[in-house]
C-alpha positions in Angstrom: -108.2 -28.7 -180.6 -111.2 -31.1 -182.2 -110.0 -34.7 -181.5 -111.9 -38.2 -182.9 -112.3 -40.7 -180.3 -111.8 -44.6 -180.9 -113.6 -47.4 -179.7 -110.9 -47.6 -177.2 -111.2 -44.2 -175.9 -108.0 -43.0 -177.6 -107.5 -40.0 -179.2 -107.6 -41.0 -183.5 -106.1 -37.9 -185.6 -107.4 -37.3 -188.5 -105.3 -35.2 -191.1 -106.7 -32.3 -194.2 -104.0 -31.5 -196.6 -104.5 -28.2 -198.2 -103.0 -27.7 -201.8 -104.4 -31.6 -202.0 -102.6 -31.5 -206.1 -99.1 -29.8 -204.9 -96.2 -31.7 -204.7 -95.1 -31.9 -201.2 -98.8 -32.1 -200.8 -98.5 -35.3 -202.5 -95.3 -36.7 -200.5 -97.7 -35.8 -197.3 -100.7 -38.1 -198.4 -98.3 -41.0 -199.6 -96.4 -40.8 -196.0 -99.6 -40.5 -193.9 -101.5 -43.2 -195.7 -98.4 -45.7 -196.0 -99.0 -45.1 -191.9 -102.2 -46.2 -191.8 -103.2 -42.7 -190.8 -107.1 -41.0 -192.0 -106.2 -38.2 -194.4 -108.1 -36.2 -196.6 -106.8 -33.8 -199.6 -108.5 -30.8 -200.9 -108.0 -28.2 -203.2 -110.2 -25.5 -201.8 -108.7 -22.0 -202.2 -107.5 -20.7 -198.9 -108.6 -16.9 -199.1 -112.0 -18.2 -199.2 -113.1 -17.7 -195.8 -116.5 -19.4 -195.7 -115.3 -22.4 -198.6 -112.6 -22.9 -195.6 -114.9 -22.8 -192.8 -117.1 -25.2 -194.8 -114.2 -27.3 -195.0 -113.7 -28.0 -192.0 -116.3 -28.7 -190.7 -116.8 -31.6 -193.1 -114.2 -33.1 -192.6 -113.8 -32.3 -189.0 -109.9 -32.5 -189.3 -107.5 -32.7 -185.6 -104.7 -31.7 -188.1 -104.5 -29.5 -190.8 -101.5 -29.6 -193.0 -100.6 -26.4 -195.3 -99.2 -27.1 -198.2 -100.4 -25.0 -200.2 -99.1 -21.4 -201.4 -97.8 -19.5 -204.2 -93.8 -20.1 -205.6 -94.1 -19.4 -209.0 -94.1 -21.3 -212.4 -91.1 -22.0 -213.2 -89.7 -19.9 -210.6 -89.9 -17.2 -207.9 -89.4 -14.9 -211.0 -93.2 -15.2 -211.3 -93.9 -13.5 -208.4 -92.6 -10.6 -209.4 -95.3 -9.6 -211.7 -98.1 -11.5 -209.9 -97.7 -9.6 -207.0 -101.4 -9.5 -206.1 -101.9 -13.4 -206.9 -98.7 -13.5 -204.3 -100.4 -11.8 -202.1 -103.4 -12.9 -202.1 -102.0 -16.9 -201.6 -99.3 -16.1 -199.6 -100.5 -13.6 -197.1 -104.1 -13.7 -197.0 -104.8 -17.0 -198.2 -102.4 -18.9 -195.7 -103.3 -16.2 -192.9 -107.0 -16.8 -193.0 -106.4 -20.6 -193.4 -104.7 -20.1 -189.6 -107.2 -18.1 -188.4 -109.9 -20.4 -189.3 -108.1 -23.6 -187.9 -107.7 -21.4 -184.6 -111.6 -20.7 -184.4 -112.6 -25.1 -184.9 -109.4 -25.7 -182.7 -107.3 -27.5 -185.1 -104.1 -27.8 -184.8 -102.1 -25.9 -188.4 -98.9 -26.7 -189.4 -97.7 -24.2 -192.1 -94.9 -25.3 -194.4 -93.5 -22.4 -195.2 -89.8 -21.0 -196.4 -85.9 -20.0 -194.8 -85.5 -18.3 -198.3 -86.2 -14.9 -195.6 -82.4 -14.7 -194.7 -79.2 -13.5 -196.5 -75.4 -14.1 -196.0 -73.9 -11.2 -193.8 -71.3 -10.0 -191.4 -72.6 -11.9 -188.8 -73.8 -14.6 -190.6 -71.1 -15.5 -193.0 -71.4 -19.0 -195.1 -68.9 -20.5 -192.9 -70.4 -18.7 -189.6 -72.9 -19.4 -187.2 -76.7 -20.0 -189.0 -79.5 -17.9 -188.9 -82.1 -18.7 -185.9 -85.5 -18.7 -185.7 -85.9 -15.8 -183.8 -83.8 -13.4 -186.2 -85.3 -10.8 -187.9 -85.5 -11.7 -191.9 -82.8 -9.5 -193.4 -83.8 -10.8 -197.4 -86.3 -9.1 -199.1 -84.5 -9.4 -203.0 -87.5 -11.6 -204.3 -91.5 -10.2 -203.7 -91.6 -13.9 -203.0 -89.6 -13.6 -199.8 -91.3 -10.8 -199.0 -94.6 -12.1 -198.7 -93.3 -14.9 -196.4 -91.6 -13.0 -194.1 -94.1 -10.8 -193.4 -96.9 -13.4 -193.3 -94.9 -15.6 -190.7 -94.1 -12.2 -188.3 -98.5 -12.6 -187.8 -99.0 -15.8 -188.1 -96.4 -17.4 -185.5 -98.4 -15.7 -182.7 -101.3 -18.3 -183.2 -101.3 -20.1 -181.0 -102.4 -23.5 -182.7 -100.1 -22.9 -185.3 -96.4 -24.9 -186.3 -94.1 -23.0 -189.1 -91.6 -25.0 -190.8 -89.4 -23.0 -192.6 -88.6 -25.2 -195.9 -85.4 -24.9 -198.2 -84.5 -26.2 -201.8 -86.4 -28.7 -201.0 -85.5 -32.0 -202.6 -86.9 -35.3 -203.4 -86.0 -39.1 -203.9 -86.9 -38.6 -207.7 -86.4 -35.9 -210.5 -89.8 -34.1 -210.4 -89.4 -31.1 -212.0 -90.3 -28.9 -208.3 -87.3 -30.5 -206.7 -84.2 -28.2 -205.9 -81.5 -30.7 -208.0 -83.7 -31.3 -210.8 -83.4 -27.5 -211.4 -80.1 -26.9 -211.0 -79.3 -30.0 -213.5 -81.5 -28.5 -216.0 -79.9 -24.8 -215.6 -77.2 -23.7 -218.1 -75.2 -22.6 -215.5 -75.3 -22.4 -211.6 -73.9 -20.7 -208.5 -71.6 -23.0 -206.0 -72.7 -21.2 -202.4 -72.9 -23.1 -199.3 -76.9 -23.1 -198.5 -79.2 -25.5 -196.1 -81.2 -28.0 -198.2 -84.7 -29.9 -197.2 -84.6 -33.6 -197.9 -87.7 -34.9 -198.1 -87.7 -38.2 -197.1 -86.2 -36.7 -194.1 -88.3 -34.3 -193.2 -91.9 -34.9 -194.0 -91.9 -38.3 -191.4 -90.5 -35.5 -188.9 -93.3 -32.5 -189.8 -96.1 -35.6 -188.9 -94.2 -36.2 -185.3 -94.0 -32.3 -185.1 -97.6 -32.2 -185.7 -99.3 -35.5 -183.5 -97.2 -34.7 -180.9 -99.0 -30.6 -180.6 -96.0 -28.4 -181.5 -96.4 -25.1 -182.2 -94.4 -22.5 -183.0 -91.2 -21.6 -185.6 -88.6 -24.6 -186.7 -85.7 -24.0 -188.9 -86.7 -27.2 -191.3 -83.6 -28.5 -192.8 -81.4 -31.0 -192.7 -78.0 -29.9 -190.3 -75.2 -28.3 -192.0 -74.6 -26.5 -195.4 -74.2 -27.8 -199.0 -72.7 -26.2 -201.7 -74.6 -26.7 -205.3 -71.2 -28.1 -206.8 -71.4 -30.3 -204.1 -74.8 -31.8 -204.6 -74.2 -32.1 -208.8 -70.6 -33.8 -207.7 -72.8 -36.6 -205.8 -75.1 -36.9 -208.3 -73.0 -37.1 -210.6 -70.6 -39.9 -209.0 -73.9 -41.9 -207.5 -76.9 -40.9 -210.5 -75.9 -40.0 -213.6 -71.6 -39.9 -214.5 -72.5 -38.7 -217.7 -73.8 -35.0 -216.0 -71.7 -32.3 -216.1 -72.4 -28.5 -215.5 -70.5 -25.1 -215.7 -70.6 -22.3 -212.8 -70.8 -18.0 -212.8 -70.7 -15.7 -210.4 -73.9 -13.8 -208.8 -73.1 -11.1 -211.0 -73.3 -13.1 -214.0 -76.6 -14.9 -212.2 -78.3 -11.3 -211.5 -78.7 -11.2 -214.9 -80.9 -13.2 -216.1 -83.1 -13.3 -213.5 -85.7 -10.9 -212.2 -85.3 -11.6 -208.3 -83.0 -12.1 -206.0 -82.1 -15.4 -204.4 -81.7 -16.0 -201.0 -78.4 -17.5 -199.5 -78.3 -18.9 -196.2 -77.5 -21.1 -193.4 -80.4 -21.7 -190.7 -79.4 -23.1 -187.1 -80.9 -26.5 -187.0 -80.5 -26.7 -183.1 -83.9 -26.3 -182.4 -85.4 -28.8 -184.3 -82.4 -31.5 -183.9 -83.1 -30.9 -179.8 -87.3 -31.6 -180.3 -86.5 -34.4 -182.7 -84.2 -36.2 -180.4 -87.6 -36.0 -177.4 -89.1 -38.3 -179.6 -86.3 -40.4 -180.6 -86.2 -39.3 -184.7 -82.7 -38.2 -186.1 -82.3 -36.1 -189.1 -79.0 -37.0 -191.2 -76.5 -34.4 -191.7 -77.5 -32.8 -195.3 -74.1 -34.2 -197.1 -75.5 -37.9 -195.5 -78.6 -37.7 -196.8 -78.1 -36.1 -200.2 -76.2 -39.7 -200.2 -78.8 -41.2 -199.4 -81.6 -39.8 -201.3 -79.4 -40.4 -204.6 -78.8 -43.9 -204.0 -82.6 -44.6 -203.2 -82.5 -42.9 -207.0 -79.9 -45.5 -208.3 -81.5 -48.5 -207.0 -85.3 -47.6 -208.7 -83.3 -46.9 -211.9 -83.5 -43.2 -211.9 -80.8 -41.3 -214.1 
């Protein structure tokens, strides 16, 4: 891996963010500079193998953070008739972005998605969660698609750490975060699902990363939470004027073009490296406390 020596003789890291305008691209910078860490932003397209190369060597990164990708404006819906676009972020883009890390030995961590999975008979909503060694067993959304098949390549790099993302939320209502979309819907689904707090989980994807892990994590906070749950504790902690109406996946199939993924993933894995390096992750019906009284107390309704 490259490495930047101090005057000290210890090893400095110096971070690249890729998708430098995203949104969880933005929650990294904040986090890394508020540490006092070097970090750098760029927007560079990642299927642009010598732009990439160029890149690097630039800035000469020891970690490279991926936050870039396709999802979709508004919605995964997008995908499904942007296939090539998909593709061409998704798979190739984030793919060659690995490949090229590998070949300046820098370590790559990948945020990617746990939207790959689906309820089933032996993973029921009150059952035992998906790990991160099942096969994907989704493929309703072109979206899905893409990333499941991407991270069956990529997670053989060997420089490489995937953390599988889901509903990801933050400590504010910008318009890419899980709750503000469901507040805005007309109607919404009440499933159990595993939810990505932020606040939570970006401070652990740095320790992850420093500390030279590589391989698949399940990237969520432990335990499931229904969508009725989440509006009832916004609700009661945000806003007690909100109120919201349900309908079935039937009634949801309708009026969107892909499928949505429904899942639990096994938080074992991660909750076991985590605890090495003495970080705890809040059980997700804790922290969705939490992150909506941070809300409260900066005035956010």
């Amino acid at each position: 891996m490259a490495t930047t020596i101090t005057t000290n003789g210890a090893q400095k890291h110096r971070f690249l963010i890729w998708g430098g305008e995203g949104w969880v691209a933005g929650h990294l910078k904040t986090l890394l500079d508020g540490q006092g860490k070097e970090v750098h932003a760029t927007t560079v397209r990642m299927e642009n193998r010598g732009a990439v190369l160029q890149e690097l060597d630039r800035i000469q990164p020891t970690h490279v953070l991926n936050a870039a990708g396709c999802t979709g404006r508004p919605n995964v819906d997008w995908c499904e008739d942007n296939r090539e676009a998909t593709i061409r972020s998704n798979v190739i883009g984030t793919l060659n972005l690995a490949d090229c890390c590998f070949l300046r030995r820098v370590h790559c961590t990948v945020f990617a998605t746990g939207c790959i999975y689906q309820y089933d008979e032996g993973h029921p909503w009150d059952g035992p969660g998906f790990l991160e060694a099942d096969p994907p067993n989704f493929a309703g959304s072109f979206y899905s698609m893409t990333k499941a098949h991407l991270e069956e390549v990529i997670k053989h790099y060997n420089n490489c750490l995937i953390l599988r993302l889901r509903m990801p939320v933050s400590d504010d209502l910008h318009p890419r975060s899980f709750v503000t979309k469901i507040t805005q819907y007309d109607h919404v689904v009440d499933i159990p699902n595993s939810n990505t707090i932020l606040a939570d989980l970006l401070p652990a994807s740095i320790l992850l990363a420093e500390h030279g892990e590589v391989g698949v994590y399940n990237f969520t906070n432990p335990g499931t939470i229904s969508h009725n749950e989440v509006l009832s504790l916004f609700r009661n902690i945000v806003r007690p004027s909100f109120t919201w109406r349900n309908f079935s996946l039937e009634e949801q199939a309708k009026v969107i073009k892909a499928g949505r993924s429904n899942c639990k993933l096994d938080t074992s894995k991660l909750v076991s490296k985590l605890t090495e390096y003495g970080y705890e992750v809040p059980e997700i019906h804790e922290a969705y406390r939490r992150c909506f009284e941070r809300m409260k107390a900066v005035g956010i309704q």
